[in-house]
C-alpha positions in Angstrom: 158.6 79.7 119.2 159.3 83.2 117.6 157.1 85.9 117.8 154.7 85.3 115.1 152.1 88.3 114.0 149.0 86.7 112.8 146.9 88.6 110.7 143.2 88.8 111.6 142.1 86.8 108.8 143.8 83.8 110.3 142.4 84.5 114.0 138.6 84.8 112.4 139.2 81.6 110.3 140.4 79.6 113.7 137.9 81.1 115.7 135.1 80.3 113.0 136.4 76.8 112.2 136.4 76.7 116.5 132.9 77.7 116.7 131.8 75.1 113.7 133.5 72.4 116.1 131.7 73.4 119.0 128.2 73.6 117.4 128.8 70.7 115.4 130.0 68.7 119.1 126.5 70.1 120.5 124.3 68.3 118.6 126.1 64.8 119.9 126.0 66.3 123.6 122.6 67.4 123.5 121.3 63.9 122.3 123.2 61.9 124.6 121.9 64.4 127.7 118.5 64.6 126.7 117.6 61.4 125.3 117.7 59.6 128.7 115.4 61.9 131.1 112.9 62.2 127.5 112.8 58.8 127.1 112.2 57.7 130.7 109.7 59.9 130.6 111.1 61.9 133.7 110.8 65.6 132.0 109.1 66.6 128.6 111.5 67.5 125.7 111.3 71.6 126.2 112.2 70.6 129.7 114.7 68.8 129.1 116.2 71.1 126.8 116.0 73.9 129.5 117.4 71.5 132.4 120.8 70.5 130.0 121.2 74.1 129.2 121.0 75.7 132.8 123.0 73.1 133.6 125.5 73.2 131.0 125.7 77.2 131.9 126.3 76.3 135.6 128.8 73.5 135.4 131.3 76.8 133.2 131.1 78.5 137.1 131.4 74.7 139.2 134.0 73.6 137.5 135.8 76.3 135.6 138.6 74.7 133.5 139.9 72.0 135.5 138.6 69.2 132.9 140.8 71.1 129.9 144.1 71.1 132.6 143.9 67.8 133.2 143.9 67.3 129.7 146.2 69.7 128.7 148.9 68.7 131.2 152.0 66.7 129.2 149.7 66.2 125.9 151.5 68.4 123.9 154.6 71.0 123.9 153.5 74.5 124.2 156.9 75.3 122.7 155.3 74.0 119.4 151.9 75.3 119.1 150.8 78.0 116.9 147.8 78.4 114.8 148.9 75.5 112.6 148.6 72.8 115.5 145.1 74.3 116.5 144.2 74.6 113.1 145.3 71.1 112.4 143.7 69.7 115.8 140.2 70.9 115.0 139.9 69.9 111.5 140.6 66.7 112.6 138.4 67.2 115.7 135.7 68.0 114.0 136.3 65.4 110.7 135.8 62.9 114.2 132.6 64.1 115.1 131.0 64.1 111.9 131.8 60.4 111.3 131.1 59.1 114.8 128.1 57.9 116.3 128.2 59.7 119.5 130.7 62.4 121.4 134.0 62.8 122.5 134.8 65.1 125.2 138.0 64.6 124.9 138.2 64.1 121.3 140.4 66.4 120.0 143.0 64.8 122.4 144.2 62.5 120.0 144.4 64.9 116.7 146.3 67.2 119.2 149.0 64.0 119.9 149.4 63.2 115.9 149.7 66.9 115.4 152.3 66.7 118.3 153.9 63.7 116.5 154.2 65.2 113.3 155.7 68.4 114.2 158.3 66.9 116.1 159.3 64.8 113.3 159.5 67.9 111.1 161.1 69.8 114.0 164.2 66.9 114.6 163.9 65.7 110.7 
């Protein structure tokens, strides 16, 4: 891929659309984590809600990015990404979570392979 400058409107706008993605993806993962231990009565709710956080801070320094490498590994050409395939990935990403029941982690794996598919068909078209 060339050398592309990218202006900081389009680093904001991925970053922003990024951070809508993530919040958006919390409220699934929050439910899902906290509606077993409320439910079985095990903790109260502010409880909880403390417990999935500390936790969700710690497992950042257990586990680092191993889960994303795995992921990452063969999924998609680096040669091809720019800030149209993440920009395209998320949108779809987070088009997914707001139309389904329940979270993904890996969700945006498969708008990263029809990203992957469609600019290699532009790419060898």
């Amino acid at each position: 891929m060339d050398t592309v400058q990218v202006s900081i409107w389009v680093v904001g706008t991925l970053v922003f659309v990024a951070l809508l993605f993530d919040f958006m993806n919390g409220f699934h993962d929050a439910a899902n984590s906290i509606a077993t231990i409320v439910s079985t009565r095990v903790l109260k709710p502010q409880q909880a809600v403390v417990w999935a956080a500390a936790f969700n801070f710690l497992a950042y320094f257990l586990f680092q990015l191993k889960v994303a490498s795995t992921i990452g590994k063969g999924t998609i050409d680096p040669a091809i990404v720019d800030y149209y395939v993440v920009f395209g990935a998320l949108i779809g990403a987070i088009i997914w979570t707001k139309n389904s029941p329940a979270s993904r982690k890996a969700q945006s794996k498969p708008w990263l392979d029809f990203v992957n598919a469609e600019e290699s068909a532009f790419e060898y078209s």
